[in-house]
C-alpha positions as CSV (number, residue, x, y, z in Angstrom):
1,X,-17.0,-28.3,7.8
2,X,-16.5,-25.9,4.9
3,X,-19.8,-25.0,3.0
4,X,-20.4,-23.6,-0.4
5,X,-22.6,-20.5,-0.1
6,X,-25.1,-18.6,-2.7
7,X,-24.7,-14.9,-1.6
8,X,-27.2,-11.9,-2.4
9,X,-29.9,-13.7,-0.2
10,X,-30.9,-10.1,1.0
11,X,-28.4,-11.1,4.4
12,X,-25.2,-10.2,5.4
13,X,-23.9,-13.8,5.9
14,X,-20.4,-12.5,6.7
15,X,-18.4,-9.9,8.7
16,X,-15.5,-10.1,6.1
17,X,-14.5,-12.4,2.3
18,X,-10.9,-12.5,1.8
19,X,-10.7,-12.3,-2.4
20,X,-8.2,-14.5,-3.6
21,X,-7.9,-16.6,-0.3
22,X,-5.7,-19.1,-2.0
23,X,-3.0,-16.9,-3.2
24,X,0.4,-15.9,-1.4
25,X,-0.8,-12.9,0.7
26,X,-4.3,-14.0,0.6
27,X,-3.7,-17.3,2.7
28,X,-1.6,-15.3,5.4
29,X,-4.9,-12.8,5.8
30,X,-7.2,-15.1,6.1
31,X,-5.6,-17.4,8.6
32,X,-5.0,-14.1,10.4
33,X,-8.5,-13.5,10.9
34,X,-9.4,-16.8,11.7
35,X,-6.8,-16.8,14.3
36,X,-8.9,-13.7,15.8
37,X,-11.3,-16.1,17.0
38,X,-14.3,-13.6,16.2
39,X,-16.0,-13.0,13.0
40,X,-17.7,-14.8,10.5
41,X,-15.4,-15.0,7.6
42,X,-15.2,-16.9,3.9
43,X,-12.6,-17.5,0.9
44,X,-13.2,-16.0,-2.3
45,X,-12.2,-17.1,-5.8
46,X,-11.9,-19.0,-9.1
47,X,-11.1,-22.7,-7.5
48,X,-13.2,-24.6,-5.3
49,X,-10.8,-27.4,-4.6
50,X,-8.2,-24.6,-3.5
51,X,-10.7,-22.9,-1.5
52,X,-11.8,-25.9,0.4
53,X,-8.1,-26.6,1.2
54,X,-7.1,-23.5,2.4
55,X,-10.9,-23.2,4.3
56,X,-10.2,-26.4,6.2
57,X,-5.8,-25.6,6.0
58,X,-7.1,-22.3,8.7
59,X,-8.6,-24.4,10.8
60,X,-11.3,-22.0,12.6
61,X,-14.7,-23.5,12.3
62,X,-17.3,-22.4,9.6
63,X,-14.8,-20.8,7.6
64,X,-17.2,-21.1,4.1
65,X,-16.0,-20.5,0.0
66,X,-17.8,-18.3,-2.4
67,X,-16.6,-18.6,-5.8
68,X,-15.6,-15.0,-7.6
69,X,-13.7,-14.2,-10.4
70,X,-13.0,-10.7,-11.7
71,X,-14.1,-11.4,-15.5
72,X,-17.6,-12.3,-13.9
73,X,-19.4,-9.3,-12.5
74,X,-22.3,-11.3,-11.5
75,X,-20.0,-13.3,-9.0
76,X,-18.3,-10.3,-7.4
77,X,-21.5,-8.6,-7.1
78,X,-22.9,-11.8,-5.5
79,X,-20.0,-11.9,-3.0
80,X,-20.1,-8.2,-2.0
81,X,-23.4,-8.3,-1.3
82,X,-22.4,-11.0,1.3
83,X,-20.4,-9.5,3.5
84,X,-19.7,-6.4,5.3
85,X,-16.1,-6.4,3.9
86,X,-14.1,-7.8,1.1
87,X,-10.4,-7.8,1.5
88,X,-8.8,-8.1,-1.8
89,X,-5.8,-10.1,-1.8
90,X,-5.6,-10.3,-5.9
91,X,-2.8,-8.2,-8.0
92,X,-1.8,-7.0,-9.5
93,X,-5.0,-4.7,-9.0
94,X,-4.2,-2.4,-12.1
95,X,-5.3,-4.9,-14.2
96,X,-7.8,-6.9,-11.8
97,X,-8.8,-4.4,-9.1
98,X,-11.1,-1.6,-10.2
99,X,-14.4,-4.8,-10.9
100,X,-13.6,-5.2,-7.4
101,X,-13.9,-2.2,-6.2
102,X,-17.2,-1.3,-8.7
103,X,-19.1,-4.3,-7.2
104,X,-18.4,-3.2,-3.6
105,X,-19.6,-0.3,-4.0
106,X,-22.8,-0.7,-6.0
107,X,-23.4,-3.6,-3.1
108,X,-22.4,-0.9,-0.5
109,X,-20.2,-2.9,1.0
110,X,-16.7,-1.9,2.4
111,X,-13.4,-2.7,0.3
112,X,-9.9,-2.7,2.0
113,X,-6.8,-4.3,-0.1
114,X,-3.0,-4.1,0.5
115,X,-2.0,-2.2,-3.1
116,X,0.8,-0.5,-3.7
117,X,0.2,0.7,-6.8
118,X,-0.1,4.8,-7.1
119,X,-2.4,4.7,-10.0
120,X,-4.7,2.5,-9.1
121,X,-5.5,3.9,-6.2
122,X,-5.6,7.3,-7.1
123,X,-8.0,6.5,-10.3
124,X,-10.0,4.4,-7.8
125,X,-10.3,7.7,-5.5
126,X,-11.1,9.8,-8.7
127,X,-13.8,7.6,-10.0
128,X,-15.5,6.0,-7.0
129,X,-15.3,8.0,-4.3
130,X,-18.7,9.9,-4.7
131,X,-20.8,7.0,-5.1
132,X,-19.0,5.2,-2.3
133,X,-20.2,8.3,-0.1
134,X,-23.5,7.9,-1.5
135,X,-23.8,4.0,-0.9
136,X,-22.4,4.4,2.6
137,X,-19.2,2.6,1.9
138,X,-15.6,3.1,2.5
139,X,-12.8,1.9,0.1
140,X,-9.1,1.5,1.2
141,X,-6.4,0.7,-0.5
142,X,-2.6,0.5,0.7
143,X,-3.4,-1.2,4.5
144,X,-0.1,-3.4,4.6
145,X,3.4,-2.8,4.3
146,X,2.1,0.1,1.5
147,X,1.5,2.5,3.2
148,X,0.6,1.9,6.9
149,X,3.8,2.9,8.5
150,X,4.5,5.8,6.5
151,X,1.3,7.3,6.6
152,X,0.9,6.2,10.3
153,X,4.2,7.7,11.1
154,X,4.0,10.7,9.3
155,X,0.8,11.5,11.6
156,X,2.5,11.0,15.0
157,X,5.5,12.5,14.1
158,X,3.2,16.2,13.5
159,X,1.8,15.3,16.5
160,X,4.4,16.2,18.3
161,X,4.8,19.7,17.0
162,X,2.7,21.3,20.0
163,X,1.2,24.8,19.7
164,X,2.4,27.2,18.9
165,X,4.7,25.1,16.8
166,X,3.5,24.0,13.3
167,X,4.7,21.2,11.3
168,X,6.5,21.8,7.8
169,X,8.0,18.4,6.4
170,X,8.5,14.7,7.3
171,X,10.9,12.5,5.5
172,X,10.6,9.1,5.6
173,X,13.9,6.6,5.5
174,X,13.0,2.6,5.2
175,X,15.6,0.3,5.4
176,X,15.7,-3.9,5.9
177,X,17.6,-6.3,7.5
178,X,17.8,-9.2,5.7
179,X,19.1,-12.6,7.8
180,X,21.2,-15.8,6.3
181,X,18.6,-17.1,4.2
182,X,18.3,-14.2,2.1
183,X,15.6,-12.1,0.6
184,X,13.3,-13.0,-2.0
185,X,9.8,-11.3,-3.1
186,X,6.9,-12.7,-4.9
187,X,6.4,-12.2,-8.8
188,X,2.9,-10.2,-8.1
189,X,5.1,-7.4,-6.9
190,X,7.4,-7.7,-9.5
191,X,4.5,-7.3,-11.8
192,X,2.8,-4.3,-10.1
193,X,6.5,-2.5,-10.4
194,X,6.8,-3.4,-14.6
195,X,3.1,-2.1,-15.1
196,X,3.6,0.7,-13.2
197,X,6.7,1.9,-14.8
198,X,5.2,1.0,-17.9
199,X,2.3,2.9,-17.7
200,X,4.0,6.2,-16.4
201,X,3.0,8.1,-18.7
202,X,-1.1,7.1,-18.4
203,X,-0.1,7.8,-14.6
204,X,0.9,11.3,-15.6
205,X,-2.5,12.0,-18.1
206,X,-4.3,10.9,-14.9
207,X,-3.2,13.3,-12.5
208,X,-3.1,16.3,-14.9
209,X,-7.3,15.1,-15.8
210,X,-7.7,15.0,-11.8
211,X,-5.8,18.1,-11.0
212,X,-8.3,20.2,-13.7
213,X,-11.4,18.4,-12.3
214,X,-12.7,21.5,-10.4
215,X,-14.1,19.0,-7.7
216,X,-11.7,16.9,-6.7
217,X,-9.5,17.4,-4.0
218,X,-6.8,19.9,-3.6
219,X,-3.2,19.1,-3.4
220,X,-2.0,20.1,0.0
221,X,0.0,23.6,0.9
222,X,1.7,22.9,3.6
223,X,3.5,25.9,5.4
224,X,7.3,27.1,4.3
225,X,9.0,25.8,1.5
226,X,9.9,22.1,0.2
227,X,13.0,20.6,1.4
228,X,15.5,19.8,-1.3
229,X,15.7,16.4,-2.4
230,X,18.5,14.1,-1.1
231,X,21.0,13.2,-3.9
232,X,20.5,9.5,-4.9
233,X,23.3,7.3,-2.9
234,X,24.4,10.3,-1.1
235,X,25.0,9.0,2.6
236,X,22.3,10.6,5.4
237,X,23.3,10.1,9.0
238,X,19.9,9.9,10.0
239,X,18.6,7.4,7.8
240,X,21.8,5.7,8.1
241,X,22.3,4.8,4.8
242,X,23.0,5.3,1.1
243,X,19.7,6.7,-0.1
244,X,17.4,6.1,-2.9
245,X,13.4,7.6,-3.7
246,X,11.0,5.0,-2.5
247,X,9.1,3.6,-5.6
248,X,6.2,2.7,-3.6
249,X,2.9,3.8,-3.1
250,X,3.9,5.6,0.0
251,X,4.6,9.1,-1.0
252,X,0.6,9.2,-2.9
253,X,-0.7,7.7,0.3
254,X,0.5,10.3,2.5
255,X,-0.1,13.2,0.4
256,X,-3.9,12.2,0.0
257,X,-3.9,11.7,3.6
258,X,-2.5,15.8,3.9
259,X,-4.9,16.8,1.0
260,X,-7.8,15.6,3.3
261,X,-6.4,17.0,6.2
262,X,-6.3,20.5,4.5
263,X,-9.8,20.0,3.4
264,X,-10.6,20.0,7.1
265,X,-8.3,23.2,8.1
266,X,-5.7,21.3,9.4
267,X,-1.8,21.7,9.3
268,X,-0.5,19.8,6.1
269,X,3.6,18.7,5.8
270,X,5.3,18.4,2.7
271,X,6.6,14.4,2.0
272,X,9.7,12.4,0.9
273,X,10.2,9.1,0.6
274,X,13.5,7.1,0.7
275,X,14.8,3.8,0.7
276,X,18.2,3.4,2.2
277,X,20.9,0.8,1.6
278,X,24.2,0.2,3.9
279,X,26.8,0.3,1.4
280,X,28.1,1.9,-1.8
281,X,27.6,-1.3,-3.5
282,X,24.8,-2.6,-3.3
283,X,23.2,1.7,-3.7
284,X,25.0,0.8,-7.5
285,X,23.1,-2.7,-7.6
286,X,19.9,-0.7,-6.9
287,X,20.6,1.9,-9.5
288,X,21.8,-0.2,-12.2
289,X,18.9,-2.4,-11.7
290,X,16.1,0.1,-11.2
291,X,17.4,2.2,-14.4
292,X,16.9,-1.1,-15.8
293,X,13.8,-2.0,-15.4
294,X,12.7,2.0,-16.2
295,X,13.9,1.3,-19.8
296,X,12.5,-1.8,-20.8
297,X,9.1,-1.1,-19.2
298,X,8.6,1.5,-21.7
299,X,8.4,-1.4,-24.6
300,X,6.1,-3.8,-25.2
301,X,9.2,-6.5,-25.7
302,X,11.0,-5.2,-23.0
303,X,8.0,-6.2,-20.4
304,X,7.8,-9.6,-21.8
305,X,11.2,-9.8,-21.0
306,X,11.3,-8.9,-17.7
307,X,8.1,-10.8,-16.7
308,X,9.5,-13.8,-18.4
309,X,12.8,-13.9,-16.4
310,X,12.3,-11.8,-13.3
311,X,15.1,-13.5,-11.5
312,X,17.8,-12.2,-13.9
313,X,16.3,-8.6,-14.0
314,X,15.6,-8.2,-10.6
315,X,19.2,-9.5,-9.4
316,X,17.5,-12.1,-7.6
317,X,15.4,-9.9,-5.9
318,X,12.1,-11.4,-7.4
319,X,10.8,-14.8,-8.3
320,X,7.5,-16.9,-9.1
321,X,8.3,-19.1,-6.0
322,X,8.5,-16.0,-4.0
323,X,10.0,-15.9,-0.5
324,X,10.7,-19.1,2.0
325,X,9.1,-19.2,4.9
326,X,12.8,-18.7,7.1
327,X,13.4,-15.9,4.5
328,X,10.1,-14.3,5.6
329,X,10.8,-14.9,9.5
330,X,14.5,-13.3,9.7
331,X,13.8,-10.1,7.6
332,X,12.9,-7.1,9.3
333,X,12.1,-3.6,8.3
334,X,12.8,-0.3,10.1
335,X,11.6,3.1,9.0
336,X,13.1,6.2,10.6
337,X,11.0,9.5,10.4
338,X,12.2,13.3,10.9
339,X,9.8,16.4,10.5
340,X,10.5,20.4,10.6
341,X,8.7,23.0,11.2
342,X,8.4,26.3,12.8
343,X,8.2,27.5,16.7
344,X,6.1,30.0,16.5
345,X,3.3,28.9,14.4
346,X,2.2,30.5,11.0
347,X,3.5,33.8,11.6
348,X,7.6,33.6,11.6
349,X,7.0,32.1,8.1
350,X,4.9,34.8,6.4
351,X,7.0,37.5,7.5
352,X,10.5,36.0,6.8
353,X,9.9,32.4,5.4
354,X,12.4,31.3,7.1
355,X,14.3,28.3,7.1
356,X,12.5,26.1,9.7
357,X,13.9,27.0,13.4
358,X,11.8,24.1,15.4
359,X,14.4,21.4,17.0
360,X,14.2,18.5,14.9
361,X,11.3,15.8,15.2
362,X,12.2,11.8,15.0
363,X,10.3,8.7,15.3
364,X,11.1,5.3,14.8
365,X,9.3,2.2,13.8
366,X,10.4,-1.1,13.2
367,X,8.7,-4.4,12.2
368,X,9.0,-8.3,11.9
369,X,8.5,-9.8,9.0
370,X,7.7,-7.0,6.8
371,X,6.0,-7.7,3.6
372,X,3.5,-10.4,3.7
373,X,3.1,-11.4,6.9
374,X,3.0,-7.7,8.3
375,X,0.1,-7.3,5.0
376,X,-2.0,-10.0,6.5
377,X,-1.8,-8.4,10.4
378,X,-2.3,-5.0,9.3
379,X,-5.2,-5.5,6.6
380,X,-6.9,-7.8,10.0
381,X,-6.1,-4.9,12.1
382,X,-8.3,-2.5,10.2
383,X,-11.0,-4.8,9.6
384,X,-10.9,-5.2,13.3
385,X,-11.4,-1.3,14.4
């Protein structure tokens, strides 16, 4: 039986809310946690007919609805206050994220979503994170496909520089495997990538206001110098692939993740992130398409456009629909990570600053399906620990 609930009762009813329950990630998430078998859970949103059918679609018993919608801050205060964690499944969350996150945190109440957007989650960092400490909270951002696997990855690879060795760089190379059926992503994504090249420049007045904040945190300094950058569709035997710079959120993620790592006197690596394709071709398909979108974000007309018709901007790439279920099944993602760094610690480097003389580090991770089904077990997998 599915119940409607009145929250703020002075009770946590609920161990987690899934927000937007009845969109495309948010249905996979839920039924993910369900599927747990432990927890007290509930759907969150604008529609209680679409609630009740996805409640009842998970199948798990006492799975209840709370209705919440981000241009009512009475209802998302009401549902944070609920629960010991909402998991925000609605994007794009640079327009709809941040009353989100304020509610959680004024309800002290934990916040985990799967963004991937740079800006919001650095602006959420900038703005929140003091009170959050003060309420006792945490908020996360980025625990799916963005950025769990880089940032993961980039951790265990500098685990395996052993002392006296230190750590320098990691690069990051993701590439997918796509099956007969194609590949297809959902429109929300499409729509986080035209506001976020659209608003590059806010994105750029945002990080220059943070960087002269004498509080917040410090960029990293990681030891030696930056490796040079990889030549867009140059060929990189190690990434095995044409290569491209990642456009995702991955390459903030990490470096916050080294930022706090300095802040606790640890050894910090510089980052790069890349996206590799297997042949000449499609690299130019990428390119064309990429520079593409670049351009017309900038205009007011141009993102009409390419919201209107994302199929013909996006090559394909992108629809309202989003991808099939078969599509989801038979793609499969693989990152590939190699660090530097230094056998003999700190001291080689501030005597020479050599070029790094520690054998190369690898790791390799791969996944099935990336994307939204991966989202949904990885934002389950953090609520669970």
């Amino acid at each position: 039986m599915v119940n409607a609930v009145t929250p703020m009762d002075g009770r946590r009813n609920f161990d987690a809310v899934v927000f937007g329950a009845t969109g495309f990630t948010g249905q996979r998430v839920l039924k993910e946690l369900v599927s747990q078998g432990q927890g007290r859970y509930a759907a969150a949103g604008r529609s209680r007919d679409k609630l009740n059918k996805i409640a009842q679609s998970c199948g798990g018993p006492g799975v209840e609805i709370i209705i919440a919608d981000t241009e009512d801050s009475d209802t998302l205060l009401h549902m944070a206050h609920s629960t010991r964690l909402v998991l925000n499944c609605v994007g794009p969350y640079r327009y709809w994220g941040q009353p989100v996150v304020s509610a959680c945190v004024d309800a002290g109440t934990d916040y985990l979503d799967v963004c991937g957007e740079p800006e919001f989650m650095e602006l959420m960092e900038y703005r929140f994170h003091d009170k959050a400490k003060k309420n006792g909270c945490f908020v996360v951002s980025a625990a799916g496909f963005d950025s769990i696997p880089a940032d993961l990855g980039v951790l265990y690879t500098m685990q395996q520089f052993l002392a006296p060795a230190v750590p320098s760089s990691v690069i990051s190379f993701l590439s997918l495997q796509i099956g007969d059926a194609g590949m297809c992503a959902h429109f929300p994504t499409w729509e986080s990538a035209v506001g976020g090249f659209g608003g590059a420049k806010d994105f750029r007045q945002l990080r220059k206001s943070i960087s002269a904040d004498p509080n917040a945190l410090r960029p990293p300094r990681p030891v030696g110098p930056r490796p040079k950058r990889i030549p867009s569709g140059k060929w990189d035997s190690y990434g095995r692939g044409h290569v491209l710079p990642f456009p995702g959120s991955d390459a903030s993620v990490v470096r916050r993740t080294q930022a706090r790592l300095q802040a606790q006197h640890k050894p910090t690596v510089h980052y790069s992130a890349y996206f590799t394709v297997p042949t000449r071709f499609i690299f130019l398909l990428f390119a064309f398409f990429g520079k593409l979108l670049e351009a017309l974000a900038q205009f007011s007309w141009g993102r009409w456009l390419l919201l209107r018709f994302p199929r013909v901007f996006s090559y394909g790439l992108f629809s309202r629909e989003g991808p099939t279920e078969q599509q989801i099944a038979q793609t499969r993602f693989e990152m590939r990570l190699i660090g530097h760094g230094y056998a003999q610690g700190t001291q080689t480097i501030n005597v020479s600053r050599k070029l790094c003389d520690h054998p190369p580090t690898t790791a390799r991770m791969t996944c099935t399906p990336p994307s939204y089904n991966s989202q949904s077990c990885q934002a389950s997998l953090c609520h669970a620990s």
